[in-house]
Structure formats: structure tokens, C-alpha cells
C-alpha positions as CSV (number, residue, x, y, z in Angstrom):
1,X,-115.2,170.2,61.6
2,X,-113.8,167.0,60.4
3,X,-115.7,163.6,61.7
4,X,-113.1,160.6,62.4
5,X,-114.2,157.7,60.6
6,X,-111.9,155.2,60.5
7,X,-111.2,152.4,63.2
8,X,-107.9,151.7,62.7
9,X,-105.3,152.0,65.6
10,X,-101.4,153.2,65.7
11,X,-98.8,150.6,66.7
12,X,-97.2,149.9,70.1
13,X,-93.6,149.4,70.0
14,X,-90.6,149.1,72.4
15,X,-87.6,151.2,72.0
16,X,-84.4,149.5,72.9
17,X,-81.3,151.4,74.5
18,X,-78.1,149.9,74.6
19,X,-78.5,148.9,78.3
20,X,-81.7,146.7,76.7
21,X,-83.7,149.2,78.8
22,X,-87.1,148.8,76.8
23,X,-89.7,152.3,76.8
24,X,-93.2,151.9,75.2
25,X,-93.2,154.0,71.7
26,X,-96.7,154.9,70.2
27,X,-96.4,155.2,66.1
28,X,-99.6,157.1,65.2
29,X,-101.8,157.1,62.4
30,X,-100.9,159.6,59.3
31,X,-104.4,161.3,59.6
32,X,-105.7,164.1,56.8
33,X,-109.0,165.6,56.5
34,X,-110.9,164.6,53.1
35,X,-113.8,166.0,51.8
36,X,-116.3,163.7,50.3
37,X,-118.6,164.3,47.1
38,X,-121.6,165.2,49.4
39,X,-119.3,167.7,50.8
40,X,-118.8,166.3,54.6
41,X,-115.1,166.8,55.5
42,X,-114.2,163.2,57.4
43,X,-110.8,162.5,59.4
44,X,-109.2,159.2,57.0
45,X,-105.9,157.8,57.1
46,X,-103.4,158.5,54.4
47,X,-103.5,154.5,53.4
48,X,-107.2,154.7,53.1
49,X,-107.5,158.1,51.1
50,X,-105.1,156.2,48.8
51,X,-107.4,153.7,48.3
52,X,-110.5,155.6,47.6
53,X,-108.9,158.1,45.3
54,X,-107.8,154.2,43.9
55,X,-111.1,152.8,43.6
56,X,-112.6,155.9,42.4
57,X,-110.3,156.3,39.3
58,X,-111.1,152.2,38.4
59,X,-114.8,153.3,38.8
């Protein structure tokens, strides 16, 4: 089972008819499951993978 590490949150927006009615819309997090070199699976977001597959390449 995957472990959620990250702390980030999704963003709150307000969806707008054309009456100017406004309804709260939730944009979530692109969350996938990455396994680490010790082997633990952890829960990351798609922007954060990217940057350790990133820093891991410059290392």
C-alpha cells in the first residue's frame, strides 16, 4: 500500500454560469504511486515525481 507523502493541496475554484450563478469546483491533485530505491511505494504528485526523476538525472 502506497503512503501519501506530500502536503500539497488541490485548488478551490468557482464555476460561473451565464446567470453569474457561482458553484464551488474542487481541481485535485494528479496523484501516482512511485516506488523509491529502498523499495517503499509513496503516493507523490505528478509535478513532484517530475522533479525527482529531475534531480536524480543532474545527480
Amino acid at each position: 500500500m502506497a503512503v501519501n507523502v506530500t502536503t500539497r493541496k488541490g485548488n478551490v475554484k468557482n464555476t460561473r454560469s451565464h446567470a453569474l450563478n457561482a458553484t464551488k469546483k474542487r481541481q485535485n491533485l494528479n496523484l501516482q504511486v512511485y516506488r523509491l530505491e529502498d523499495g517503499t511505494k509513496v503516493r507523490i504528485s505528478a509535478k513532484e515525481k517530475r522533479t525527482l526523476l529531475k534531480n536524480d538525472k543532474a545527480a
